[in-house]
LUMLUMMAR-519845 format. One record per atom (N, C-alpha, C): residue in one letter; x, y, z. Coordinates in pm, whole numbers, plus 50000, padded with zeros to 5 digits. Example, Ala and Ser with C-alpha at 12.3 -4.5 7.8 and 13.67 -1.06 7.14 Angstrom:
2
a513194943150780
a512304955050780
a513204967050780
s512854977550708
s513674989450714
s512905000350787
END
This chain:
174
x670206410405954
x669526398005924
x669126391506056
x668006384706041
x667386383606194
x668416364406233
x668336364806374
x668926350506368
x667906333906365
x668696331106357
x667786315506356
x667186315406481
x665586312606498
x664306307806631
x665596297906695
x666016289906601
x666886277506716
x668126282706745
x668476292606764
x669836302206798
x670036296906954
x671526292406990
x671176292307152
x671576304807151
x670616307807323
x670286314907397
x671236325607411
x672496318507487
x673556325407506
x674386332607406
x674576324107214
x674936328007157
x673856341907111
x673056337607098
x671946350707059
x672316364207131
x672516361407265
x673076372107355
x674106383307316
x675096367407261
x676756372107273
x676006387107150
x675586376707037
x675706388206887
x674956404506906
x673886403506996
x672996409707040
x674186421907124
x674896420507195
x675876428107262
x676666431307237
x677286424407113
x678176429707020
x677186438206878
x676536436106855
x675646446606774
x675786460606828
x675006459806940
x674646475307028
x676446480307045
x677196472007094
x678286479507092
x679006488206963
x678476479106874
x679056485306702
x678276495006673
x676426498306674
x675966505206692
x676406516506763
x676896517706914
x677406527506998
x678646533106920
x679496527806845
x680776528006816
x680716543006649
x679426533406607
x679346541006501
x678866555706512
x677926554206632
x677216567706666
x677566580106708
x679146570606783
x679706581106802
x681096584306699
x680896583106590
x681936581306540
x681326592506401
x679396593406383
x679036600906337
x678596614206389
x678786610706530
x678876624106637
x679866633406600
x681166623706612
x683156631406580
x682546637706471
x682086631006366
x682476636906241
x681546649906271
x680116654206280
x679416663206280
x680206672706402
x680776672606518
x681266679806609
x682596687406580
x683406678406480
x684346685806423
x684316691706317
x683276688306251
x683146697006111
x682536713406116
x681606710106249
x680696722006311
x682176731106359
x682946725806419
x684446729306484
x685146738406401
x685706724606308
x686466735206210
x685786742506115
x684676744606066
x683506759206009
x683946767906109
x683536766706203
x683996776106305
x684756784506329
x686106774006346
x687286781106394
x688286783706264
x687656783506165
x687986787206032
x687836803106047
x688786802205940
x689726821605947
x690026827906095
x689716823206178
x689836826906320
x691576819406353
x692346816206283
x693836811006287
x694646806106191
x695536801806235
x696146792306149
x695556777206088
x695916769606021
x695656753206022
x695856749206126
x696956750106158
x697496747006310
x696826749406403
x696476759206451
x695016763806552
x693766754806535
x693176761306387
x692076751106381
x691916733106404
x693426732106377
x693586716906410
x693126713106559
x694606720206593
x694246713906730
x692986720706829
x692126727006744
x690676732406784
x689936723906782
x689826716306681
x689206705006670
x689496694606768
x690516689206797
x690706677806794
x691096678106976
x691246691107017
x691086695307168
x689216693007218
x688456697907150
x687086700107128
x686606689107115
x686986674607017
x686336665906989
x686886657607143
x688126654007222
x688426653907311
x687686654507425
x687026671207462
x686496674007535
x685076667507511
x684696667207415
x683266657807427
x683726644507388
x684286633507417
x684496623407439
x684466622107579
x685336629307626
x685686629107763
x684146634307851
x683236640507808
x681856645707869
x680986635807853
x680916631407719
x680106620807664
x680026606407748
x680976601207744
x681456588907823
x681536594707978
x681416606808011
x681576606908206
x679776605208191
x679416611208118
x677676613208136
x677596601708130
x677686588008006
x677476575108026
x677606566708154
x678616572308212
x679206560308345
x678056565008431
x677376580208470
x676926586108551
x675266580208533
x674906583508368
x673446573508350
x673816562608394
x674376552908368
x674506541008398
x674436539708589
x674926545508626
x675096546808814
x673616553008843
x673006563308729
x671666565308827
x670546550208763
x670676546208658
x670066535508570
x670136525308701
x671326517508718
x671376507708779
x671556507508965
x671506522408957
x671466527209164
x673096520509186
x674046518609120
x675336513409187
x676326525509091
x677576526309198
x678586527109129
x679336517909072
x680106528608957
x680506522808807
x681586516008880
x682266505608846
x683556496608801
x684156509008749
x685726509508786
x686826512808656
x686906504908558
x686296493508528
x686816489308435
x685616488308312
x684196490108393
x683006499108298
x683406510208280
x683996515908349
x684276533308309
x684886531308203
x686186524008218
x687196525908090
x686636517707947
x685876511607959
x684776499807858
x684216513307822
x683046519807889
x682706530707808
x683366539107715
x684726547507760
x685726557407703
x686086548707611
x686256533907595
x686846529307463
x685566527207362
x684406526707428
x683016523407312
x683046537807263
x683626551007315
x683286564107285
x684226568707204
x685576565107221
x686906571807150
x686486572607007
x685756563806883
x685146564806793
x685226583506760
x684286586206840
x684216599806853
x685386612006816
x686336606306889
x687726611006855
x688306607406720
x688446592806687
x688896588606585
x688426592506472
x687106596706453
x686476599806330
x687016610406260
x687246620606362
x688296633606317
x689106636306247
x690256622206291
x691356620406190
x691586623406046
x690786617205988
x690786622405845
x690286630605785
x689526640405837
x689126651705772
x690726661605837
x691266662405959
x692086664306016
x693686662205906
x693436653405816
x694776649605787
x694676658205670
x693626652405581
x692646664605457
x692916678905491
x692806686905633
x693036692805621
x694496698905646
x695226692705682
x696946693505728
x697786693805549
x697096681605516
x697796679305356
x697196691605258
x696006692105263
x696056705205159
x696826715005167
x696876725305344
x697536732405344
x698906725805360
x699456718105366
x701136715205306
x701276714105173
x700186711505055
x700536709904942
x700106727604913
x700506738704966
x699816751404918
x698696759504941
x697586749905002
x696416756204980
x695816768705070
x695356775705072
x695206784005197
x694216778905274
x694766789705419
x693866782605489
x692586779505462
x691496786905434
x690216786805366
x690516776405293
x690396773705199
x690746762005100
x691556745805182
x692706747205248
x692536736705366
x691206730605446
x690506743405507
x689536743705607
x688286737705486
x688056737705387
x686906734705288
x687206719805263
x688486715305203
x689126701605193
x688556693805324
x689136697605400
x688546693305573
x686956688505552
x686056698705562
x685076701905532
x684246687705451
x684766690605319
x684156682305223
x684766665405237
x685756663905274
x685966652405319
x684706647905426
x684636653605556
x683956651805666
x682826649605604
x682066656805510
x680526656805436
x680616639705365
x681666641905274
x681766627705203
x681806616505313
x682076615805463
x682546605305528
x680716602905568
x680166614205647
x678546611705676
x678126607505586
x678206610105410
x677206603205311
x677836587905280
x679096584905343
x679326567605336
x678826565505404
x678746570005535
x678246560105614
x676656560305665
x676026574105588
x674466573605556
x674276562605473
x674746558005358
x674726548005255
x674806532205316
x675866529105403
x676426521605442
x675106513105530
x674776522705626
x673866522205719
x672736518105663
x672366523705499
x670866520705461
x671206504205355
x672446499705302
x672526491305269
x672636477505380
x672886481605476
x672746471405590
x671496466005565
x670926473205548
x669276471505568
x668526465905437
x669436462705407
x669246461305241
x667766470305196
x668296482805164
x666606488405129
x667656496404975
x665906501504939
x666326499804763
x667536508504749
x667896516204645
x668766521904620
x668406540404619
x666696542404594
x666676554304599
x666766559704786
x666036546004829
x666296549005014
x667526550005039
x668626541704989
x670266540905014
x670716554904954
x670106561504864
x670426577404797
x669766588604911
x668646583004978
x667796592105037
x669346591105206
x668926581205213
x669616583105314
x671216581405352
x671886583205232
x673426592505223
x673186600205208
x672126609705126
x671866626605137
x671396631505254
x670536625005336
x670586629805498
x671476630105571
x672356618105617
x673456622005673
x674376630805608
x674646631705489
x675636641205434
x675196657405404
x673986655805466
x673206671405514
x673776679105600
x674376667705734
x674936672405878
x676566680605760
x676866676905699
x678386681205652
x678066692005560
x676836692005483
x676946703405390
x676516716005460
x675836712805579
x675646725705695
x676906729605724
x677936721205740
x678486727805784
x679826739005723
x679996733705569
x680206741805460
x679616753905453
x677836752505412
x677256765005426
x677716774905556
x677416768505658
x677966777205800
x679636784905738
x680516773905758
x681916783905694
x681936794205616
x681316792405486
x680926800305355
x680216812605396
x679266812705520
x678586822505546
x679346831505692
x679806824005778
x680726830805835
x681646836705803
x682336834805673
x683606841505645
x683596843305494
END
């Protein structure tokens, strides 16, 4: 929703910087989910749960940790200065998202295989959780916007495209 012409200045700012940060937060948080889902397709039948877990979640790690060094580094050629530690560490916390998103397809897949399931069948639970999390927050994203309901359908089926790739990928690898 746009703000009031008579907005002060400064407050306009504040919301404006806290937007882009929630923006950043989410982006990378639909990054995690697509990087680990691509992950565990992957490293599916290639181990245990246990393996694939911490495949993931070593992996989603490593691109947090790449993601956010590349940020501090644009930012140093962007602005010709070096970064602050305390922009550095401001970035790694706008990025951890990335990491966090994992979690629950991660737990989805820990609990199936403790309630029985095999690995395959763990690794799919995983899977379809991760798909269901991109089509909330494809949905989520288009109701912000308040747009109709077939656009809010159109666009939870796009993001939840990135997750059903990556089903198909598993299904066809193994």
């Amino acid at each position: 929703m746009p703000d009031p012409p008579d907005a002060d200045p400064a407050a306009h700012l504040h919301l404006r910087l806290e937007r882009v940060a929630l923006a950043s937060r989410v982006a990378a948080a639909i990054y995690g989910l697509i990087v680990s889902g691509a992950v565990m397709a992957a490293a599916g039948e290639h181990g245990s749960v246990r393996d694939v877990a911490i495949t993931v979640f070593v992996t989603v790690l490593v691109y947090w940790a790449a993601e956010s060094y590349a940020d501090v580094l644009g930012e140093q050629i962007a602005e010709e200065r070096r970064s602050t530690w305390p922009r550095a560490r401001e970035l790694l916390r706008q990025g951890w998202p990335l990491v966090e998103a994992s979690y629950v397809p991660l737990v989805v897949l820990v609990i199936a295989w403790l309630l029985g399931a095999s690995t395959t069948a763990a690794i799919t639970a995983g899977l379809v959780t991760n798909a269901l999390l991109l089509i909330a927050l494809g949905w989520i994203a288009s109701q912000r916007t308040s747009e109709s309901i077939p656009a809010r359908i159109g666009a939870a089926a796009l993001a939840g495209a990135f997750g059903i790739v990556m089903i198909a990928v598993k299904t066809l690898l193994h």
